[in-house]
Every structure is written in structure tokens, then in C-alpha cells.
C-alpha positions as CSV (number, residue, x, y, z in Angstrom):
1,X,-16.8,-20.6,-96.3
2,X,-19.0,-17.8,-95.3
3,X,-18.4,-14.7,-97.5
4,X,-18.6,-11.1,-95.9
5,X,-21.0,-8.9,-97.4
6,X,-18.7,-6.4,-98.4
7,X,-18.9,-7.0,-102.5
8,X,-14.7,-6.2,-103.1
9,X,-13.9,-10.1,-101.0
10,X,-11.2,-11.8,-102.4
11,X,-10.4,-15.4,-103.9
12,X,-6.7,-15.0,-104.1
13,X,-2.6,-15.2,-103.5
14,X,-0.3,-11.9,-102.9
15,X,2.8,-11.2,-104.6
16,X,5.5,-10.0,-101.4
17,X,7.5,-6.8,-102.1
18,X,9.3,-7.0,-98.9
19,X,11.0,-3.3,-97.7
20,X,14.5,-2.9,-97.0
21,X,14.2,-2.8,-93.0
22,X,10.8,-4.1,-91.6
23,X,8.3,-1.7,-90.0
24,X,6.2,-2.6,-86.9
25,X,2.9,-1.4,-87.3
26,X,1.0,0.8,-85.2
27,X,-1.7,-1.4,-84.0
28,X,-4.9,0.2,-82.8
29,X,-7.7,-0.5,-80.2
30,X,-9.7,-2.2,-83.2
31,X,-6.5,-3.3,-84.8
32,X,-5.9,-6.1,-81.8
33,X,-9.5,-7.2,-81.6
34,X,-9.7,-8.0,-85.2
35,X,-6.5,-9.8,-85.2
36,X,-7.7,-12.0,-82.6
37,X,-10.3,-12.8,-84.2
38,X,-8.8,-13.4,-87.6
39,X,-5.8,-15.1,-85.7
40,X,-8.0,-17.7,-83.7
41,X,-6.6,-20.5,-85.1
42,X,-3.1,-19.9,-85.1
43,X,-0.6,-19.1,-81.9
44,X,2.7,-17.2,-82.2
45,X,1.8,-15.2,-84.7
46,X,5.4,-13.1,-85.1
47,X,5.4,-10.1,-87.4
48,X,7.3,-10.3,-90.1
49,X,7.6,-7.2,-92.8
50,X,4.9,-5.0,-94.7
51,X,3.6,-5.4,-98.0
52,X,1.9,-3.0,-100.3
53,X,-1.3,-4.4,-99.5
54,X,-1.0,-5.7,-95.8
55,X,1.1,-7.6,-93.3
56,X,3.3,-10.4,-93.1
57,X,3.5,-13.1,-90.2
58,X,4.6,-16.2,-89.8
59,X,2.7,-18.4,-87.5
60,X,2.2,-22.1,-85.8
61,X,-1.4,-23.2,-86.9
62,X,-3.1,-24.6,-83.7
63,X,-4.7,-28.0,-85.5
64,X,-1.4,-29.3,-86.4
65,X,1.1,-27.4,-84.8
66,X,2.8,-26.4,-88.5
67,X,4.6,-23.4,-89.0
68,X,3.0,-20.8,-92.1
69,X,3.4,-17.8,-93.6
70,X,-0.1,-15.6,-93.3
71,X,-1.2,-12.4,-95.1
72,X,-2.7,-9.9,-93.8
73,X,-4.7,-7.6,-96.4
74,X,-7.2,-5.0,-95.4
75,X,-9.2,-5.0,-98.7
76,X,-10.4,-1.3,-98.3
77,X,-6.9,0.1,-98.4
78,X,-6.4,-1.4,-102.2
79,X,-7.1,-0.1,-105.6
80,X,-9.3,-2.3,-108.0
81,X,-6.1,-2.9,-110.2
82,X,-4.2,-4.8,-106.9
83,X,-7.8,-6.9,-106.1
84,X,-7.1,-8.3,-109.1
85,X,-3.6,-8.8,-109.4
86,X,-4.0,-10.6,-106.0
87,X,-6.9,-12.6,-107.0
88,X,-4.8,-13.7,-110.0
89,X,-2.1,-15.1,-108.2
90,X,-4.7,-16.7,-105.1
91,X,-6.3,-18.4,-108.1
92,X,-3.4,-19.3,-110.2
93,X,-1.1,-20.9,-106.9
94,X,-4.1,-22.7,-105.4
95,X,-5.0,-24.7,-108.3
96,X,-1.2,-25.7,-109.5
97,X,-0.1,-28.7,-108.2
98,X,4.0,-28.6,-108.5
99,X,6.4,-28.9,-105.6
100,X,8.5,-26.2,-106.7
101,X,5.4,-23.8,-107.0
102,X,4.6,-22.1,-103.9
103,X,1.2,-23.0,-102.4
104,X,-1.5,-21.6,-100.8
105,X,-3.5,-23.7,-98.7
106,X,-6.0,-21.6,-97.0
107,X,-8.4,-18.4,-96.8
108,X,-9.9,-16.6,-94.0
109,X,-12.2,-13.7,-94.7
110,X,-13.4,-11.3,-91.8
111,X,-15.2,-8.2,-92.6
112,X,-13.1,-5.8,-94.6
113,X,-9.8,-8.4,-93.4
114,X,-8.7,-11.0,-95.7
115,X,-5.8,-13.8,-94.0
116,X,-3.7,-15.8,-96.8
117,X,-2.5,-19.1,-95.0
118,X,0.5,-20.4,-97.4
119,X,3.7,-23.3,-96.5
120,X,6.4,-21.6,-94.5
121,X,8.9,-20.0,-96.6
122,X,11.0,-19.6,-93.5
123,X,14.0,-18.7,-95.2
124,X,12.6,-15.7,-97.0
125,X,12.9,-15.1,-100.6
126,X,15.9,-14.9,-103.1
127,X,15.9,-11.0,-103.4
128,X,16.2,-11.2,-99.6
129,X,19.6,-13.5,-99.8
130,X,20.9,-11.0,-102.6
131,X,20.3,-8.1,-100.7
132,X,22.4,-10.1,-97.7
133,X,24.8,-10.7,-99.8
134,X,25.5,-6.8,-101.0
135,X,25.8,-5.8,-97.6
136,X,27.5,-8.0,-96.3
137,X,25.3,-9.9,-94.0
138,X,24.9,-13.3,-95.5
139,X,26.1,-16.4,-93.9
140,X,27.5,-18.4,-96.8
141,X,28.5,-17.1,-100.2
142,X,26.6,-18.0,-103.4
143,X,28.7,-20.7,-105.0
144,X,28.1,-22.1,-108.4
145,X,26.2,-25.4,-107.1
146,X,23.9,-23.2,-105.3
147,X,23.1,-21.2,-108.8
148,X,22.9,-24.7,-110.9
149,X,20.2,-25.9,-108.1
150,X,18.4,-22.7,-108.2
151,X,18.4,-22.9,-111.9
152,X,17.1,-26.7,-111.9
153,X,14.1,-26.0,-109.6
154,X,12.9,-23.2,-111.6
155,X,13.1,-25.0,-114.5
156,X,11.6,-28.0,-113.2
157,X,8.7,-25.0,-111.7
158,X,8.2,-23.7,-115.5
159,X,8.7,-27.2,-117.3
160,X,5.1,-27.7,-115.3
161,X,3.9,-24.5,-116.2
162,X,4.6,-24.1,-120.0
163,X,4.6,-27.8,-121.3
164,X,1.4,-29.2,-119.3
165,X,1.3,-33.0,-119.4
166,X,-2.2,-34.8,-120.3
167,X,-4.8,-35.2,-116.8
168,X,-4.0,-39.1,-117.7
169,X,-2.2,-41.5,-119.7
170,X,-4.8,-42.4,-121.5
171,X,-6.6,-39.3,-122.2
172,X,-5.8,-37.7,-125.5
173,X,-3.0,-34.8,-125.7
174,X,-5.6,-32.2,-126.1
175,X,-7.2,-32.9,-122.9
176,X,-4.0,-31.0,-121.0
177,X,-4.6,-26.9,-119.6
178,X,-3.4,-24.6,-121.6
179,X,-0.1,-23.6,-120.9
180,X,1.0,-20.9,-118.2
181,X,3.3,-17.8,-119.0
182,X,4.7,-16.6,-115.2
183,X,5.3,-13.2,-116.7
184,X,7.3,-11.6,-114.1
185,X,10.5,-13.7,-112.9
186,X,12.4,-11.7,-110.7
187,X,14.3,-12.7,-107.5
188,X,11.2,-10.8,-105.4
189,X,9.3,-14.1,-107.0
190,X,11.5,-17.0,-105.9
191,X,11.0,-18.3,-102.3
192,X,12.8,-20.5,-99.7
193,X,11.4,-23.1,-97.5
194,X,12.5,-24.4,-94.5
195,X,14.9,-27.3,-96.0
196,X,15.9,-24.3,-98.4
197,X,13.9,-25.6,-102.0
198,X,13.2,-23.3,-104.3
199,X,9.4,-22.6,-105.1
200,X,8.0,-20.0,-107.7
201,X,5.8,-17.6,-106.3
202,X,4.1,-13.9,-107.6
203,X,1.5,-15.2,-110.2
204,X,0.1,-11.8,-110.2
205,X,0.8,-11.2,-113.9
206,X,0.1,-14.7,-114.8
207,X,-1.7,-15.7,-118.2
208,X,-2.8,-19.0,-119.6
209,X,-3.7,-20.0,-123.2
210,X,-2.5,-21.1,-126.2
211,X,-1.5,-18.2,-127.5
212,X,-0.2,-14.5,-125.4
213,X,-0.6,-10.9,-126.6
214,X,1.1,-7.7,-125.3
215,X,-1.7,-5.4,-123.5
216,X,-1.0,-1.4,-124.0
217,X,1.6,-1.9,-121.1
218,X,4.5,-4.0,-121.0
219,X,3.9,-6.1,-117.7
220,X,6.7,-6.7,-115.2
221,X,10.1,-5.7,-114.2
222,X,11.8,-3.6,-116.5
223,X,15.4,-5.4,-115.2
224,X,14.3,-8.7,-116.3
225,X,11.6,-8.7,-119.2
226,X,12.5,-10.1,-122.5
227,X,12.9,-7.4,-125.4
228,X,10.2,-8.9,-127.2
229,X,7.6,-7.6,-124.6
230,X,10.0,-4.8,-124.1
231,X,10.0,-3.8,-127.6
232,X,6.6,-4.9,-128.7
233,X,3.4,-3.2,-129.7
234,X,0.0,-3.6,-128.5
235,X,-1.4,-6.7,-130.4
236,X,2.1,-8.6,-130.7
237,X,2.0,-12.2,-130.3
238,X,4.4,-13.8,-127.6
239,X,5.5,-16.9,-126.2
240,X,6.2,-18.8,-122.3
241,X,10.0,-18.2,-124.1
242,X,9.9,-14.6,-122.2
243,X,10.2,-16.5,-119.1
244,X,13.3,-18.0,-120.2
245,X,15.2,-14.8,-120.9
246,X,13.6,-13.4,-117.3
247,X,15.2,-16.8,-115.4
248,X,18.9,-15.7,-117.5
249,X,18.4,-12.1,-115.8
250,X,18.0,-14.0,-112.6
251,X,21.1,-15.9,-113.0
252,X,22.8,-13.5,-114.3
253,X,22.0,-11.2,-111.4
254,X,23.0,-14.3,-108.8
255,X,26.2,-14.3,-110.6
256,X,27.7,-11.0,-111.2
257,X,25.5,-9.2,-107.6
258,X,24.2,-6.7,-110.5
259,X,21.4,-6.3,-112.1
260,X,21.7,-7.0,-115.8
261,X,23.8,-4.6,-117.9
262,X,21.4,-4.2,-120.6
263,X,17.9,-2.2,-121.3
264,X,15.5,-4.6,-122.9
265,X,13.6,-1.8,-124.6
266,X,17.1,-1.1,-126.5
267,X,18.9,-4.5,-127.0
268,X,19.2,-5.4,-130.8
269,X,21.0,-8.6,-130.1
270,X,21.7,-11.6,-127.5
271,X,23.9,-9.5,-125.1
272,X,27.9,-10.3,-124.6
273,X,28.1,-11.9,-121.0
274,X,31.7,-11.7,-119.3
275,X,31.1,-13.4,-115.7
276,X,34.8,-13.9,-114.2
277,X,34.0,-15.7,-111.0
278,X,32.3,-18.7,-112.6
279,X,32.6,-21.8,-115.0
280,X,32.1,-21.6,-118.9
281,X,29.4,-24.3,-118.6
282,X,27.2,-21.7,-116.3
283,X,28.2,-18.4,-118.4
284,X,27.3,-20.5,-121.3
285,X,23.9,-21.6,-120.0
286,X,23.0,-18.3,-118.9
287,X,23.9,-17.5,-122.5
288,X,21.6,-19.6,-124.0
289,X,18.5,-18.1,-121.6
290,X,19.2,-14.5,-123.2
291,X,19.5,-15.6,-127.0
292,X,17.9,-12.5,-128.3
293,X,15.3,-14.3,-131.0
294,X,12.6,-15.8,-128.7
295,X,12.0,-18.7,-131.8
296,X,16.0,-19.8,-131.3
297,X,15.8,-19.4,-127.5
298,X,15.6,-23.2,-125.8
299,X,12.5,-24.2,-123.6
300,X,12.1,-25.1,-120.1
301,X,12.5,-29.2,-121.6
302,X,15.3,-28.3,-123.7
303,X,17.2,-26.9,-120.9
304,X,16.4,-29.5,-118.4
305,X,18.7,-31.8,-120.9
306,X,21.8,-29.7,-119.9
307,X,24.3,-32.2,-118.0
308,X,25.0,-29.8,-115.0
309,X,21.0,-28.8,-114.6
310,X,20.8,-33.3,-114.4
311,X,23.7,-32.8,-111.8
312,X,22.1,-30.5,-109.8
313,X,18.6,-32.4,-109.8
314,X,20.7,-35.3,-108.4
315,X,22.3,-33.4,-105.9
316,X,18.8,-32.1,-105.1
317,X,17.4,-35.7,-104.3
318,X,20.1,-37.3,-103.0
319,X,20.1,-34.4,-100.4
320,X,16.2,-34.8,-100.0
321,X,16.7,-38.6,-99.1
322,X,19.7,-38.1,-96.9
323,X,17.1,-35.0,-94.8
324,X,14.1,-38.3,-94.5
325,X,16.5,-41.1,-93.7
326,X,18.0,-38.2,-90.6
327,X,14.1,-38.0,-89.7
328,X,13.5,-41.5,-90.3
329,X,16.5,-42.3,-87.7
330,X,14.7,-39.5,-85.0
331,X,11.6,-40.9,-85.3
332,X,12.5,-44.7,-84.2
């Protein structure tokens, strides 16, 4: 791929923070020519919602008449700091290889206008379906299978990310990357495709190594970081175990419509959960996400055990097999 000449081009993925009620865009003179040009290889290209950095469509892509989501970003209307948090996440999501990650799976780059091509995530993103669900505008309620399913396909998302298996089976241990921390799991980070399958998303914040260390700034959302990035100084060591207490948030937030009750940067203690509406078995498990000590917290594996999270993964592909053997039955 050609490069433009102007030296701030991207190689990179975009974390969505979708406003409350779209906005159409005022598009002018210049506006439609470059879109046409950018958007020569797709048709139908409808508007979706702004982003701090650009626009959102979704689109049929001409070559084989797919639907995608597409990005829009005009690179001279960013700082430096959200180049990079963009290029972070292109990076990070174009070279994991998980089905519950999201996926980019091509980049256009005209002048000054950079298009993200990703799979359609057609039914928006889990902060969208909460948001329906305060205002009453959702078409099914949130039941407890839905939450355990949710649950299951992040963990299955982070299982990939923090415990990285070997390239090979014969290759020695060693040979694996270095394991991912996500850093920022909030709903604004958990997608929907088409069949409605959960795929992690936002890499913006992203880190890999074998060991993490707090920066001068706590990085991500306030609402859902653990304490021990909350609470931390520059220079403290950390673990992929603050994405575990950030997926309880999540749950916890799914469960109760609220945000969680608690300040991280002022909890002493794993926090006293009272969640009326649902079983012991998923106030329990969300339990065990927000255990305050990060070394006593369970992993990704260790909660992938849990009978219902097994349940759910069944549920899961049993549903999967029943959707092929419908298109298997359409296409003879």
C-alpha cells in the first residue's frame, strides 16, 4: 500500500466513543469528493455516529458484497497523544488472532483521510444495549443467561490475551508472545456482531510484556479500574489481574443498570455486592472478579472452570451449530 506523504499516516484501530444521539455531519464541496474517492470500493455506505476522531459507517464492500463497519479519521484534526492511542489498538487488533477479539481487516489511506475497514458489529456495542435498556428502548431484557454468555466470551477473549499458548506444540513454552493486559474494559469496549457474539475491542491502552508498571497516570475508566492501578504510584508493578476486577465492574454494571457503587482510588477491601434480581452463583462470581488483593483474585483459566461459565460456552456452540445447520438447509 502506497503511503501519503504526509509524515502523521497511521497503522492502526480506533477505540468508538459513540454520543448519545448521532449527529449528521455537514459535508462540504471537498467533503463528498474525498469520500468518493476513499469510498470507491464499497456501496451503501450509511452513516452511522461520530467519534472523537472521525466518522462511523457501515457499509457493503463491493468485492464480496459483505457488510463492514468503516472509520473515517481525518488525521489533521487529532492530537499526537490520539495518533497513537489509535495506532496502538490498529496494531494490537490486526495481529491477534481470537474469535472473540474484534478484527480489523483493512486500511485505506488518502491524503490527510485514513478508512478503518473492520467485521460488521451490526448490533452496536454493549454500552449501546445498556443505554437502551435505562431508557427504556430495548427490545428484550437482560436475563442472567445473557450475562453468563457475555461473561464466557470475554473470558474466552482474555484467556487468549493473558495466558498465550506456545506458536506450536512442539516448540518450547518460552517461544509464546508475551502476555497482553487490555487495560481498559468497559462496556464502550465490548461489541456485537451480527449473530450477536461478543468480541473485545478498544486496545488503545493495551500493553504486552512480562511484567506492567503504572505510568504517572492511571490509564482508563475511573468506574471500572482495579484499586491497584487506582491507588498505585508511578513505578508500581501490576498484573493482566486488573482486567479481571474491570470485567466484575462490567457485570456488575449489566446486573444492577448502575455503575459500580465504589471509588477504586478509596476501596480498602473487596466490596459487599447485594444484587436482588439474580442468582447466588452469578453474585458470587462477580464476587470473585472484585476480590480486592490482585495475588488472591482468580485468572481468566481459573474462571473459565466455573460450571455455569462451561454452561454458557455450551449454550454458545450448540446455538452456533443450530445458526450453520439453518444456512446449511438454505443453501441446498
Amino acid at each position: 500500500m502506497d503511503r501519503p506523504s504526509n509524515s502523521r499516516a497511521l497503522f492502526f484501530l480506533l477505540p468508538t466513543v459513540p454520543l448519545q444521539q448521532p449527529i449528521i455531519p455537514t459535508l462540504s464541496k471537498y467533503d463528498l469528493v474525498n469520500m468518493i474517492c476513499v469510498f470507491k470500493d464499497y456501496e451503501d455506505a450509511v452513516f452511522l455516529r461520530k467519534i472523537y476522531c472521525g466518522d462511523v459507517y457501515r457499509a457493503v464492500r463491493i468485492t464480496d458484497s459483505r457488510p463492514c463497519m468503516l472509520y473515517k479519521v481525518d488525521i489533521n484534526a487529532i492530537d499526537d497523544e490520539a495518533l497513537e492511542n489509535i495506532s496502538r489498538d490498529y496494531r494490537f487488533c490486526s495481529q491477534l488472532n481470537c474469535p472473540f477479539i474484534r478484527k480489523y481487516t483493512r486500511i485505506i489511506e488518502e491524503e490527510s483521510t485514513v478508512i478503518l475497514e473492520s467485521e460488521d458489529y451490526a448490533n452496536g456495542t454493549l454500552e449501546q444495549l445498556l443505554a437502551d435498556q435505562r431508557n427504556g428502548l430495548a427490545q428484550m431484557p437482560i436475563t442472567e443467561n445473557l450475562i453468563w454468555e457475555i461473561a464466557a466470551q470475554l473470558l474466552k477473549a482474555l484467556e487468549y490475551l493473558h495466558h498465550p499458548e506456545p506458536k506450536d506444540h512442539d516448540a518450547p513454552a518460552d517461544s509464546a508472545r508475551s502476555p497482553i493486559v487490555h487495560h481498559n474494559i468497559t462496556p464502550a469496549c465490548i461489541f456485537f456482531d451480527s449473530s450477536g457474539n461478543v468480541k473485545l475491542g478498544g486496545f488503545d491502552h493495551a500493553k504486552a510484556g512480562s511484567s506492567f508498571e503504572r505510568g504517572f497516570l492511571a490509564i482508563g475508566s475511573s468506574y471500572h479500574m482495579a484499586p491497584e492501578m487506582a491507588q498505585g504510584e508511578q513505578g508500581t508493578l501490576y498484573s493482566t489481574k486488573i482486567d479481571i476486577w474491570s470485567l466484575g465492574c462490567v457485570l456488575l454494571e449489566l446486573a444492577t443498570m448502575r455503575l459500580p457503587p465504589f471509588d477504586p482510588r478509596e476501596i480498602m477491601g473487596t466490596p459487599q455486592l447485594f444484587i436482588k434480581d439474580f442468582s447466588f452463583q452469578l453474585g458470587r462470581f462477580i464476587h470473585k472478579c472484585l476480590i480486592f488483593d490482585p495475588n488472591i483474585r482468580p485468572s481468566a483459566k481459573d474462571l473459565l472452570t466455573n460450571c455455569e461459565i462451561k454452561i454458557a460456552l455450551e449454550r454458545l456452540v450448540n446455538s452456533a451449530s443450530r445458526s450453520q445447520q439453518k444456512v446449511d438447509t438454505l443453501d441446498n
